[in-house]
Structures are given as C-alpha cells and as structure tokens.
N, C-alpha and C positions, 0 to 999 in steps of 0.2 A: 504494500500500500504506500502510496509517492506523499508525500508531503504537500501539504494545499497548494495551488498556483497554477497558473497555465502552461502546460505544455506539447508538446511536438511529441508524437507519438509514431513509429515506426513499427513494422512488422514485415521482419523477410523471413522465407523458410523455402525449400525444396519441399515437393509434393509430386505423389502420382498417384493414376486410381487402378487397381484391379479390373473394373469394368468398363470396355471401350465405350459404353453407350452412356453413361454416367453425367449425372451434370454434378457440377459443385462451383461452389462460392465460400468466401469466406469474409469475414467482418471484425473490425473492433470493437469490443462492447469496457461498455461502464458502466457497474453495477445492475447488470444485464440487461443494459439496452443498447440497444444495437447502433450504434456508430454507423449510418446509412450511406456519411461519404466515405465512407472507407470498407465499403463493401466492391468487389472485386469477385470475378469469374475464370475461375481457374481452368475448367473446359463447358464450355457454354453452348455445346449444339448436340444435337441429339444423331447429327447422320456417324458420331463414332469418331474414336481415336485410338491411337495407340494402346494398347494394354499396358500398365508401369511405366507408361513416356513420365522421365522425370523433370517438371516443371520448377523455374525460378517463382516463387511468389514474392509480392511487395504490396503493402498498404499501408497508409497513414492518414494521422488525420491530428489538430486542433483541438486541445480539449483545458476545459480548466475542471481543477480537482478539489475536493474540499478536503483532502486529506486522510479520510475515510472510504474512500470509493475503489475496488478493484477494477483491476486492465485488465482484462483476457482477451484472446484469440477465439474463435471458434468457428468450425467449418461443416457446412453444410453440404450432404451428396445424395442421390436421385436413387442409388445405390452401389453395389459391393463395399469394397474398402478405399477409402482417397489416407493414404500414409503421409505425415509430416514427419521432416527429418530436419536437422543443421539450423535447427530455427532460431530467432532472436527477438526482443521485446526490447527494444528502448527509448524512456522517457529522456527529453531533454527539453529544460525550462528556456520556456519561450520570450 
C-alpha cells in the first residue's frame, strides 16, 4: 500500500494464452475498481492466434492514493489459460 499522493503507475509483464481463440484484457485497479484507461487487449479477435505466442504487455495510468488503497493487476480471458510471467508494478510520485 503506497503512501497518499499522486502517482504514475506502470504495469509491464510477458503473457500468452493456451487457447488460440481466446480473448483477454487486462486493467489496473484500485481498490477494485477498474482503472478503465488503462485497460488494454492483449489478443482481441476471435479469428485465433498462436497457441503460447509470448506477448510484451504495458499499461499505465494517473492515479492519486489516499494511502490506504491497493494497486493490482488483473486479467481477464474468454478462456483456457492467459500465463503472466517477468512482471513488474511501479509506483512513481507524480
């Protein structure tokens, strides 16, 4: 939990899904609400892709904290498995 104040939030990670036909997205949240500009589409069409094609992910977004609020990550898929890997979360005061 970050100390009250505005800041610059970042989120990179490696990702792939299990199922070529799969859609997934992923988003920042704070205190489980969903961070909408910083939602992002990691394979977004349904004609299929690669099985375990391993993608770059990046999001960020603007946020002010009262000090008390948690930062997560969380990723949403259409189905099988979408794996994060090498990932990273950083605050820096804005």
């Amino acid at each position: 939990t970050p100390a009250a104040g505005r800041y610059f939030i970042s989120f990179s990670a490696m990702g792939s899904s299990t199922l070529s036909s799969a859609l997934a997205s992923y988003s920042i949240f704070i205190n489980n609400t969903e961070q909408t500009d910083s939602t992002r589409l990691a394979f977004g069409d349904t004609e299929g892709h690669t099985p375990n094609l391993t993608l770059a992910l990046h999001t960020q977004t603007l946020a002010t904290l009262d000090g008390q609020q948690i930062v997560s990550i969380r990723i949403k898929t259409s189905g099988g498995i979408f794996k994060v890997t090498t990932r990273n979360l950083v605050l820096l005061v804005a």
